[in-house]
C-alpha positions as CSV (number, residue, x, y, z in Angstrom):
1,X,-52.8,25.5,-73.4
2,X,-50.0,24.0,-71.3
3,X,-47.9,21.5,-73.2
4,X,-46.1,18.9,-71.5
5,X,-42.5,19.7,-70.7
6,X,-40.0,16.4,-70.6
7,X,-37.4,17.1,-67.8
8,X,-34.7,16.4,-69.4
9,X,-32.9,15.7,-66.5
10,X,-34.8,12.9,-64.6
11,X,-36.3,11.6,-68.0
12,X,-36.0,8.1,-69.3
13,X,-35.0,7.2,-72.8
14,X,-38.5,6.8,-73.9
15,X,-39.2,10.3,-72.7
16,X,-36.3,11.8,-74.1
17,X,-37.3,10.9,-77.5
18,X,-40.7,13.1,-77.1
19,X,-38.1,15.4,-77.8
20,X,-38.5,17.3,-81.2
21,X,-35.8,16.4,-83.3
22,X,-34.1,14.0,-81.1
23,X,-33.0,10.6,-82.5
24,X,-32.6,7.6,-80.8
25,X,-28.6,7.9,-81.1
26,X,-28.4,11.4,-79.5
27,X,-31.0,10.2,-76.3
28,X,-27.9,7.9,-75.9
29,X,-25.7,10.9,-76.0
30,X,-28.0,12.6,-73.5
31,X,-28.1,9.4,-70.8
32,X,-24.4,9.2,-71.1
33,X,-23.6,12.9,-70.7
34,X,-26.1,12.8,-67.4
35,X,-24.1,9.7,-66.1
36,X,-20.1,11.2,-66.9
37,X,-21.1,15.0,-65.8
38,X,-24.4,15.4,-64.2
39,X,-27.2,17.8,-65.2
40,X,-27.4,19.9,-68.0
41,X,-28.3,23.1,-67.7
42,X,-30.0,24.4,-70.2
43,X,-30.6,24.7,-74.3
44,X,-26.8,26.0,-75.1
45,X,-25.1,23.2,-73.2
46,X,-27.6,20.6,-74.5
47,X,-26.6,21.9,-78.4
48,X,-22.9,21.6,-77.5
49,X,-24.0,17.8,-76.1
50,X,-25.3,17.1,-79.3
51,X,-23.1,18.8,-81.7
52,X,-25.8,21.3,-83.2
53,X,-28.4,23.8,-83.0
54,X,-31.4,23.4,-80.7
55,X,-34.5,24.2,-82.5
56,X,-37.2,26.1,-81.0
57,X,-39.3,23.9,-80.7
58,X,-36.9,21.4,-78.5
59,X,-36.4,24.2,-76.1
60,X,-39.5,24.8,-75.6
61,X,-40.5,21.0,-74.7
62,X,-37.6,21.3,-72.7
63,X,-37.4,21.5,-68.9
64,X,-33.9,22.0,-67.1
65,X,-34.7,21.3,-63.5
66,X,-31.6,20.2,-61.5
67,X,-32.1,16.4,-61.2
68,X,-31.6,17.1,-57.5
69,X,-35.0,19.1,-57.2
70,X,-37.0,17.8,-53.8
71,X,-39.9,18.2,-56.7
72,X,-42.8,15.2,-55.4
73,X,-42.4,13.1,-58.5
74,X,-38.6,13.1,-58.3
75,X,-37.5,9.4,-58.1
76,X,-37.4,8.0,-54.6
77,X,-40.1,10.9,-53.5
């Protein structure tokens, strides 16, 4: 079974917080890290971001894709 991945990248907010054990306060964190530096690029940079671990199960909902993908459902597409 394929399970949804969030792109953590071009996600809103709402979709950020499908995240597994990702509060409210650090989707903040995320949307303002993505506005000062640009993308994040994968689980290790995301667990500096918030200040801890990433569990499994995070990483695995996770998808890293470059916000500047030419992917169809990329904003502006």
């Amino acid at each position: 079974m394929m399970t949804t991945k969030v792109r953590v990248n071009l996600a809103n907010p709402l979709e950020l917080l499908e995240l597994p054990g990702v509060s409210p306060e650090q989707v903040d964190t995320i949307v303002q890290f993505r506005t000062q530096h640009g993308p994040i690029r994968d689980a290790t940079q995301l667990a500096g971001i918030l200040g801890h671990a990433v569990p499994e199960a995070l990483s695995e909902h996770a998808d890293f894709s470059p916000s500047e993908a030419t992917a169809p459902e990329a904003p502006g597409a």
